[in-house]
N, C-alpha and C positions, 0 to 999 in steps of 0.2 A: 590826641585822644580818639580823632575819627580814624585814623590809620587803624590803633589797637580793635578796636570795636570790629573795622572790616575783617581784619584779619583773623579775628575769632570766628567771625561768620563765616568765611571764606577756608576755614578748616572743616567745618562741616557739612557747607555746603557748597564749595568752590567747585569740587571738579564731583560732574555727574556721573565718571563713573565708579566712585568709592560712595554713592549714598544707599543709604538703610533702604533699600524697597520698603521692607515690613511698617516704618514712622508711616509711609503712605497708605499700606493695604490699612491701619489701624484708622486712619482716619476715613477712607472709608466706606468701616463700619461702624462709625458715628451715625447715624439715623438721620440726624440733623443736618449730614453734610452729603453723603459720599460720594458717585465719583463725578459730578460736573463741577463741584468745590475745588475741589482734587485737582481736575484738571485745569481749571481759572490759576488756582495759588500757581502753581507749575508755568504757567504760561506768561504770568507779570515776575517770573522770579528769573526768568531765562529767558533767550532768544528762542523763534522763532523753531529754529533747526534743531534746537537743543533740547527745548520742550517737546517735540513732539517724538521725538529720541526717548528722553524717559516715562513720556506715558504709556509709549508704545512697550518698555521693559516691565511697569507697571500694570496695564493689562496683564501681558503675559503671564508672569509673577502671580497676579492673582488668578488667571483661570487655571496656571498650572497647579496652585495649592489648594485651589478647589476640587479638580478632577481627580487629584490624590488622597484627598478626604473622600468624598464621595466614596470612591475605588475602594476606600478599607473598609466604609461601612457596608458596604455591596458584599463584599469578602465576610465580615461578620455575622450577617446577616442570612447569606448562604449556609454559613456553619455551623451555626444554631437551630436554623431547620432542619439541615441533614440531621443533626444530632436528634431532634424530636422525634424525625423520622423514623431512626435507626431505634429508637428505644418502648414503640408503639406498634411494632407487628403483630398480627395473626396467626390464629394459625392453621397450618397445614397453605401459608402465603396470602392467605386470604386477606382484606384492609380492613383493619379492624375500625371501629367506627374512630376511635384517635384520628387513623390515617385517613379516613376520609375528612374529618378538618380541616387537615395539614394541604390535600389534596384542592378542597375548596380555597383555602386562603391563598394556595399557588396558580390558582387560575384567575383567583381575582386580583394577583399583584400580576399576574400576565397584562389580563383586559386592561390594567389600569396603564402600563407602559404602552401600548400598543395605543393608547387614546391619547398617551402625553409625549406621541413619536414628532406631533408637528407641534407640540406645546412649549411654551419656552420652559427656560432648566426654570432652576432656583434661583440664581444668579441674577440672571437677566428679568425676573418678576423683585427682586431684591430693589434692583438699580433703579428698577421703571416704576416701583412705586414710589407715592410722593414722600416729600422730607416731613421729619419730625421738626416742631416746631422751636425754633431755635431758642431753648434757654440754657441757662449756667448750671440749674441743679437740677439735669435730667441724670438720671441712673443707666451709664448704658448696660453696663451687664445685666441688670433689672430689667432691662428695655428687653436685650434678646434670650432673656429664661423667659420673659414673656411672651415672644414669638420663636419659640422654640420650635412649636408645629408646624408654621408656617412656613419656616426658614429651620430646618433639623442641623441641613450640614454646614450653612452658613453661623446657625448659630455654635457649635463645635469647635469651628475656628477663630470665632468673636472671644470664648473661650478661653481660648490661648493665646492670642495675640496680645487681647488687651489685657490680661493677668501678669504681662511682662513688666517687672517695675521699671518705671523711668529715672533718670539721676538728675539731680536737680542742683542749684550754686546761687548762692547769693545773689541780690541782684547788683549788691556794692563791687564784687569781684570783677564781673563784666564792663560797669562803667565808673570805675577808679581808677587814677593813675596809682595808688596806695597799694602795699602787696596785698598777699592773701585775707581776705575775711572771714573767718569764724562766727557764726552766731551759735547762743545755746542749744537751737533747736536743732543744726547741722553737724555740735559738733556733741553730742551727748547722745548714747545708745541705749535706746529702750529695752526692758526685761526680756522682751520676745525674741530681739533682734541679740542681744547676748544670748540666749542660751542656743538659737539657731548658729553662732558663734563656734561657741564650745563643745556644742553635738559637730560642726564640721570639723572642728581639730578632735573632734575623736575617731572621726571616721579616717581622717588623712593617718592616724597615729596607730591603725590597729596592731602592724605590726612591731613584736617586743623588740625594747632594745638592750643589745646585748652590750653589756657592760664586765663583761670578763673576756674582752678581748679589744684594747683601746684602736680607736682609727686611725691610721698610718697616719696621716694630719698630725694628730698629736705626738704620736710618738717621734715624728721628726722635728715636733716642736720642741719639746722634750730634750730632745739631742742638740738641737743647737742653743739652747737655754744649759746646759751643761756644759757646752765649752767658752761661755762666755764666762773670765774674770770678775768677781765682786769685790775684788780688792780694794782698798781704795789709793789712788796713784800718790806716786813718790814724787816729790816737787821738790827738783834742787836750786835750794835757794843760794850755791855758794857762787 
């Protein structure tokens, strides 16, 4: 029984270089935990070498999907001002008062990068502020639509990462030596989840199918269903 049990764990967590970075970036950005939790669970679940292996991949992982969020809203945000710009001139080139806004708010999002050149990111004031206080029925996505201003790009990411559903199993399946377990609630599909069902097999199905011209498949089924005998056998009994 403890053999099967290892060995389940030991598919998903055996060999560090097939694990889900993202299970970790998610946790986090639990409020409650993130990353010295992070890095404690990692270090009593591995050696010594190996732990500090995947935290170090984990950092990474996470500053890299930070600075690529950032980078698009930076890009967005460029493009929509040029665009204000572009649609609020003068004339005879003059700044119309539009453009002196546009002009103001670009000087003030200048002073403001030039003040936060030695300030830490978002990141680093994320991590270094203290935890939330650890209970069972906090709401995280509630948590970061309510620090949205505080945290813009890290909440974007909180976003997506934790809207990811998780697959979940019996707890009988895990520790029974019995096969598979079924409960009603795992194994019966709610109204929502059938018609998201049925809209996917219509999208996989757009294209028509042609039925006046049958699939080589059958047709050679066809043919050898055809040279098969229905007789039925002659049995000499003499």
């Amino acid at each position: 029984m403890a053999m099967k049990m290892k060995e389940k764990c030991e598919k998903y967590w055996g060999d560090p270089k097939k694990l889900n970075v993202k299970l970790f970036i998610s946790a986090i950005l639990d409020p409650r935990y993130k990353w010295d939790c992070v890095e404690y669970g990692i270090c009593q679940m591995y050696e010594i070498d190996v732990a500090l292996s995947i935290c170090n991949t984990v950092k990474k992982a996470f500053k890299y999907m930070y600075d690529e969020y950032k980078g698009s809203q930076v890009t967005t945000n460029s493009n929509s001002t040029q665009s204000e710009g572009s649609t609020s001139s003068g004339v005879d080139g003059e700044p119309s008062i539009g453009n002196k806004g546009i002009i103001r708010a670009r000087y003030k999002k200048l002073k403001a990068t030039k003040d936060d050149v030695d300030a830490k990111s978002e990141l680093d004031k994320y991590l270094d502020d203290d935890t939330e206080e650890d209970v069972d029925d906090i709401d995280i996505l509630k948590w970061w639509k309510t620090h949205g201003a505080r945290y813009p790009t890290l909440s974007i990411i909180a976003s997506d990462i934790l809207a990811i559903p998780i697959s979940t199993v019996a707890s009988e399946s895990a520790f029974t030596t019995r096969g598979r377990v079924l409960d009603s609630f795992r194994s019966s599909l709610t109204p929502k989840i059938v018609e998201a069902l049925v809209c996917g097999q219509d999208w996989l199905h757009v294209l028509p199918l042609n039925v006046e011209e049958p699939p080589e498949d059958i047709e050679k089924l066809e043919s050898d269903l055809s040279k098969i005998s229905l007789s039925p056998p002659i049995i000499d009994i003499a």
